[in-house]
Legacy VTK file of the C-alpha trace (Angstrom):
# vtk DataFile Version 3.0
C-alpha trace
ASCII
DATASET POLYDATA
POINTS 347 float
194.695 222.523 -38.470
194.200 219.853 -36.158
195.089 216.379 -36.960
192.949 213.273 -36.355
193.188 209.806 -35.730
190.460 207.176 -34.556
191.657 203.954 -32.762
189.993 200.724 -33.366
187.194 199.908 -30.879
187.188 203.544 -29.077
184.927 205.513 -31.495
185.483 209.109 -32.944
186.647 211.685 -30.466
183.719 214.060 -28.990
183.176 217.161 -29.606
184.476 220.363 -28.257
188.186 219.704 -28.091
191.099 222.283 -27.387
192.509 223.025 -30.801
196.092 222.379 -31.883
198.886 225.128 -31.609
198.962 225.967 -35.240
202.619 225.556 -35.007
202.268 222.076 -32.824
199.570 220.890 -35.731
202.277 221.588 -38.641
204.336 218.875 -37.099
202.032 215.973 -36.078
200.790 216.429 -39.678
204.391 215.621 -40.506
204.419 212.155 -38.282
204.148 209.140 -40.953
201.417 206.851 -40.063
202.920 204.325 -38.380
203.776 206.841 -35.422
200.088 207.991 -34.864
198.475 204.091 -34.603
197.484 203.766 -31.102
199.872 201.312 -28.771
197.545 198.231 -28.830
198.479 194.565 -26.934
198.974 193.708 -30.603
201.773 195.840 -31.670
203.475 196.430 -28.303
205.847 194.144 -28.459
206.860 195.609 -32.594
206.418 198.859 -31.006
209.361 198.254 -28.391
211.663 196.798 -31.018
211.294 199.485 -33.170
211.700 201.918 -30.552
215.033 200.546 -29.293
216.399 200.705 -32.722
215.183 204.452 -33.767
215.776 206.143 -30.145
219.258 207.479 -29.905
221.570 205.798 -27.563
224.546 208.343 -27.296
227.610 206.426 -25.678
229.367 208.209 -22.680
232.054 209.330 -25.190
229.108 210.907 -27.523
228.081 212.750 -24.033
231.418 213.918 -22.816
230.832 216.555 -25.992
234.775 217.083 -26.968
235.407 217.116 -23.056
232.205 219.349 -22.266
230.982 216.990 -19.737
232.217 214.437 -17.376
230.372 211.072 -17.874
230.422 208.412 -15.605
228.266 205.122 -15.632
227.930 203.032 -12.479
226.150 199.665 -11.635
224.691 200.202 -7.596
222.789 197.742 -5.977
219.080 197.653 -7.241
216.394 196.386 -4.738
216.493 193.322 -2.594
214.659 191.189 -5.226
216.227 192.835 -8.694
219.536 193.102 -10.376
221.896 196.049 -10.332
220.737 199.353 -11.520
222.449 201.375 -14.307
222.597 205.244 -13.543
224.178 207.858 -16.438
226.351 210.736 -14.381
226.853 214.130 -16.227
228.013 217.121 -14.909
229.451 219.873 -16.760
233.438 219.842 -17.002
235.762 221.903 -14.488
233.274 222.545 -11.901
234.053 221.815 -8.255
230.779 221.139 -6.391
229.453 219.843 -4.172
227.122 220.622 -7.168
223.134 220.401 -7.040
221.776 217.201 -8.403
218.697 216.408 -11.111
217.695 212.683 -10.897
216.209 212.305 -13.926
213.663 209.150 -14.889
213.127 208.793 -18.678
209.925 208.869 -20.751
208.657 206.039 -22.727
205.332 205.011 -21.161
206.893 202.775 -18.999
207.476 200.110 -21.559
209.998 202.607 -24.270
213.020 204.735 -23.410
216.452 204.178 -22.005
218.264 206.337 -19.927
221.403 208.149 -22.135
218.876 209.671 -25.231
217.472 212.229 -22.811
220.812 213.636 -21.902
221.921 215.640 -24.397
219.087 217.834 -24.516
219.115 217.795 -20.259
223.101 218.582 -20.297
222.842 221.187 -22.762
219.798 222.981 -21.731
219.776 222.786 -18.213
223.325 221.206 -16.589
225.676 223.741 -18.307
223.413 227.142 -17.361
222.042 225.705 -14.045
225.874 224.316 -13.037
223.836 220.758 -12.022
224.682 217.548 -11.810
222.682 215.152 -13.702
221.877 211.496 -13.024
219.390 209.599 -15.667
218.418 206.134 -14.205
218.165 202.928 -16.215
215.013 201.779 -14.780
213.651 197.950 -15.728
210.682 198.201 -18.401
206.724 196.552 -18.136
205.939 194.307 -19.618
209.238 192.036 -18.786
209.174 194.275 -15.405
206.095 195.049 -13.785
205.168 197.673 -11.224
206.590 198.183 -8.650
210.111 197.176 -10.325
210.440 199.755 -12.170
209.982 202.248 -9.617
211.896 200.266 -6.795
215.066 200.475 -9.296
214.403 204.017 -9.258
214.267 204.471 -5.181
217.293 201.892 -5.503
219.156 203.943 -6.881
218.401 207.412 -5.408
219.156 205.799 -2.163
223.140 204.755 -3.522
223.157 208.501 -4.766
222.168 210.351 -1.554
224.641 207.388 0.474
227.695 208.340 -2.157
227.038 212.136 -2.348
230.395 212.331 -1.081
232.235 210.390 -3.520
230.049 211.804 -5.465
230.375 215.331 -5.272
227.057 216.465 -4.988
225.002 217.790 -2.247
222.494 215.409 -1.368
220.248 218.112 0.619
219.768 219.492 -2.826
218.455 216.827 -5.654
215.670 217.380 -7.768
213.535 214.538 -8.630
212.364 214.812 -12.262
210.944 213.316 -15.487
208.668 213.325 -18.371
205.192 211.376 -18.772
205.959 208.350 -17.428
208.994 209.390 -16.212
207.256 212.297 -14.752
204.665 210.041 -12.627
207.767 207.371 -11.716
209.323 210.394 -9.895
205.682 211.652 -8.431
205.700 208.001 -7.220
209.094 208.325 -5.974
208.571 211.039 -3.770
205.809 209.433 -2.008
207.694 206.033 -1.850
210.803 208.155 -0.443
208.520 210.174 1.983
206.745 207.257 3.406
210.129 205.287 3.988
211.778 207.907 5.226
214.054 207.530 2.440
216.467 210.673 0.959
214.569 213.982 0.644
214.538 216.215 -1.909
214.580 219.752 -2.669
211.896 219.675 -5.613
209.968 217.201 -8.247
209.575 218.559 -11.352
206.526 216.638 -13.708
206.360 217.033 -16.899
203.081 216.081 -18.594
203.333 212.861 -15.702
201.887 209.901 -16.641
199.507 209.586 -12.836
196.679 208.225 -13.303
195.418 204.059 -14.488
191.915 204.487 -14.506
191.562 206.619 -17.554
188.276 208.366 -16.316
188.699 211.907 -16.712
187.078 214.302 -18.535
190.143 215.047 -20.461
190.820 211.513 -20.827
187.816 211.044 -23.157
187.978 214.422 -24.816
190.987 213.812 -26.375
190.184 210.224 -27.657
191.597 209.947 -31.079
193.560 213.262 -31.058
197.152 213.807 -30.948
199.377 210.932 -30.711
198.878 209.212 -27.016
194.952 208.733 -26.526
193.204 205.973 -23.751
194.055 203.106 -26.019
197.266 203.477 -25.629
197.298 204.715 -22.135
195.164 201.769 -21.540
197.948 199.362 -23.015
201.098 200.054 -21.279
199.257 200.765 -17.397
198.057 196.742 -18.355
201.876 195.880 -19.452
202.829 197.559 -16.187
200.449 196.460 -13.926
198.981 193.339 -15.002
196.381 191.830 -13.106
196.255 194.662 -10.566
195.456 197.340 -13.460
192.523 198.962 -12.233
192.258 196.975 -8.811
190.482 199.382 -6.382
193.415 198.895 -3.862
195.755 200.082 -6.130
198.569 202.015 -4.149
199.583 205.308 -4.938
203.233 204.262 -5.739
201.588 202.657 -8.455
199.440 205.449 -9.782
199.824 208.775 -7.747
196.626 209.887 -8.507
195.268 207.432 -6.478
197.006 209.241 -3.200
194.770 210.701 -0.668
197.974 212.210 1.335
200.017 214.434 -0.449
201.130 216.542 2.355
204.724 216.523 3.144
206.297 216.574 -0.635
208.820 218.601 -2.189
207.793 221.753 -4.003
206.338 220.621 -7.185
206.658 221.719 -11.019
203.416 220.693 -13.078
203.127 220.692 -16.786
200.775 219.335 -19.141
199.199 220.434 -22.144
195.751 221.836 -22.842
195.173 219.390 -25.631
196.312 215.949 -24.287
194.492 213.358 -22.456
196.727 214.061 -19.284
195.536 217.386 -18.802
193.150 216.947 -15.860
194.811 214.313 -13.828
198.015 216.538 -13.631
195.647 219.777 -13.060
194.154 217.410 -10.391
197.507 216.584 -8.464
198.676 219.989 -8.653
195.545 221.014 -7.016
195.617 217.867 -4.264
199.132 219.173 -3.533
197.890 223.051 -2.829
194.629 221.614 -0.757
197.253 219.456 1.482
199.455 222.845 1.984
202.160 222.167 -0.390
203.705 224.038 -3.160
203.060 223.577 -6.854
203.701 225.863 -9.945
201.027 224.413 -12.684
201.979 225.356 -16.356
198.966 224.380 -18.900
200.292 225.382 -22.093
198.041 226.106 -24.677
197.518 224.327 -27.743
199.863 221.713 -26.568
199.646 217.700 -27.000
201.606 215.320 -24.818
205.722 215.509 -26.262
205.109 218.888 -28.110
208.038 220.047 -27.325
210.157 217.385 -28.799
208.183 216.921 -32.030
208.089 220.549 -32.533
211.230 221.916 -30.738
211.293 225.361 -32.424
207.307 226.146 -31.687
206.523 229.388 -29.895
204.966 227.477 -26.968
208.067 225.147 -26.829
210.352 227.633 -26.297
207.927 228.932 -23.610
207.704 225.634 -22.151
211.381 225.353 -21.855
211.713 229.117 -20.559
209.690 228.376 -17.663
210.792 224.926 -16.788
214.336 226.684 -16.497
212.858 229.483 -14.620
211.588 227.275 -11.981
214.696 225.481 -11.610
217.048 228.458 -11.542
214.820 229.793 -8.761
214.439 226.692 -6.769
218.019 226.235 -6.859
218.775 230.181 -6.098
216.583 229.763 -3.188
218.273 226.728 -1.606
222.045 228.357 -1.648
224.810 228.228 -3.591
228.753 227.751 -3.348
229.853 225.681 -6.512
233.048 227.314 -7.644
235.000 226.545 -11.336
237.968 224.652 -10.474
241.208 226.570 -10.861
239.612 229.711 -10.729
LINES 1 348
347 0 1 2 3 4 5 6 7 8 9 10 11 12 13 14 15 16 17 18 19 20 21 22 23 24 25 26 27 28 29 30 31 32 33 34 35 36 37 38 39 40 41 42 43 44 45 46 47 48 49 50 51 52 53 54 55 56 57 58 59 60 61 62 63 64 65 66 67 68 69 70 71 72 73 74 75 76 77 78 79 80 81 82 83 84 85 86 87 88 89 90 91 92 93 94 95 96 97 98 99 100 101 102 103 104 105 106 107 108 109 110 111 112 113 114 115 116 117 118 119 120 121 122 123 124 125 126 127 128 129 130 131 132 133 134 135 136 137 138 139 140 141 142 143 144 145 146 147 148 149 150 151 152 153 154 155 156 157 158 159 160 161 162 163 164 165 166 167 168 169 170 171 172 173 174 175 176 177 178 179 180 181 182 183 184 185 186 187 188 189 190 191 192 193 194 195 196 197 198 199 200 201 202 203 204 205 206 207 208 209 210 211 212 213 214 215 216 217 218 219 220 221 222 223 224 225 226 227 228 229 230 231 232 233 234 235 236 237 238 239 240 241 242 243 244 245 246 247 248 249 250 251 252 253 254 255 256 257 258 259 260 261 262 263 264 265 266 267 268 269 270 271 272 273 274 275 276 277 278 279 280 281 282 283 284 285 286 287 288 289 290 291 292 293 294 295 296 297 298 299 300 301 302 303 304 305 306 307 308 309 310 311 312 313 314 315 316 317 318 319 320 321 322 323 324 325 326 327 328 329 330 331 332 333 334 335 336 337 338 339 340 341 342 343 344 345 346
């Protein structure tokens, strides 16, 4: 069963689509109404408030888990033009590092999302059996922040880390860059910005189902108009909240939209995931490809069935937990590969 929905103006969805995951169809059925409408000009604004009251927003005590975790939240210096930046530390109680570090940029399509709902899923599935740090940035929203503020609070504050990894105690020659949708293309972005500036390496990026591309023009794209819950009208919506008057400009840079790089020699190994039933499909089969054809490394995951945020609407799915496996996988080895030495204090 596959469920359908036809925004205003775009027309039906063509022919030929991937099916649903059976599984994956049982719970968008489930979604009331309200959460399959398209994100519109209109209703962006509603669409915020009502996201900032619904999405959890665990305090540090709530993430410290009975003494589980250590939580810390600092205020660094944002960029030259912008206020301070908020980052969420986590790292799992009792361990003496320097430990391995995931710098972790929220979802939300650039205009949703705040940085402490993510981390109890991240600090239970992946900082306690990976022994990693975590760091989840605050990052400004679009439309009240447009590019590239959003992404320059993220280099702002990935700069602080790697300059405190001391103080911090986590070993800056090993921090993974990583988020989801439009998380996932703010830390594509951020590895170019970092590589061009010569800014703080990092060992890997991991993208999941990243949000890459403004121009809306692929196959996919159009294939999945109408399907699923995030389509091209609402794609279309928040890259204009976030970009404004340059969305679509032909001299868009790639910080702004990654798939718009020519150059993507030079980056950290890369983790690609996407979904073969979501409009994101071929721009993230497209980078992983661009980053192969410039010599770089890229594992590309295109799970079957799959629309963009499966895994959190249907947590339980076959694919999901497959989707998780192998996101852990990747991360296990990445980190295996790059050394160890983290020992459990006291022991």
């Amino acid at each position: 069963m596959s469920v359908h929905r036809t925004p205003s103006g775009s027309g039906s969805a063509p022919k030929g689509a991937p099916p649903f995951d059976a599984e994956l169809s049982v719970a968008l059925a489930a979604l009331d109404r309200e959460s399959r409408e398209p994100v519109t000009p209109e209703n962006l604004a509603a669409r915020q408030e009502r996201d900032a009251a619904a999405r959890p927003r665990p305090t540090a005590e709530d993430l410290r888990a009975d003494g589980r975790f250590d939580v810390t939240e600092f205020s660094v210096p944002g960029p030259s033009d912008g206020p301070d930046v908020t980052l969420v530390s986590a790292r799992p109680s009792g361990l003496a590092g320097p430990l391995p570090l995931l710098y972790y940029l929220h979802g939300g399509a650039m205009v949703m999302g705040n940085a402490w709902s993510v981390l109890p899923r991240i600090l239970r599935e992946w900082a306690l059996p990976l022994e990693l740090a975590v760091i989840s940035v605050e990052y400004r929203l679009a439309p009240g922040t447009r590019y590239p503020g959003p992404l320059e609070d993220c280099y702002a504050g990935l700069v602080w880390v790697a300059a405190h990894a001391a103080e911090l105690d986590i070993d800056a020659d090993r921090v993974i860059i990583g988020g989801k949708s439009a998380g996932g293309g703010l830390a594509a972005a951020l590895a170019l910005l970092a590589r061009d500036r010569g800014g703080p390496g990092a060992l890997g990026q991991l993208l999941l189902s990243p949000m890459l591309d403004d121009r809306d023009s692929t196959f996919s794209s159009h294939q999945m108009t109408g399907l699923g819950v995030w389509d091209r009208t609402s794609n279309a919506t928040v890259w204009k909240a976030l970009l404004g008057d340059r969305y679509g400009a032909a001299d868009l840079p790639p910080y702004a939209a990654p798939s718009r790089a020519t150059d993507l020699s030079g980056l950290p190994p890369a983790y690609v995931e996407t979904g073969s039933a979501e409009m994101f499909r071929d721009e993230d089969v497209a980078y992983a490809n661009a980053i192969w054809q410039a010599g770089g490394q890229a594992e590309l995951h295109v799970w079957p069935g799959a629309y963009h945020g499966f895994d959190g609407l249907a947590p339980r799915a076959a694919v999901s937990q497959d989707a998780r496996n192998a996101r852990t996988r990747w991360l296990r080895r990445l980190l295996a590969q790059s050394g160890t030495g983290i020992t459990r204090s006291g022991a």
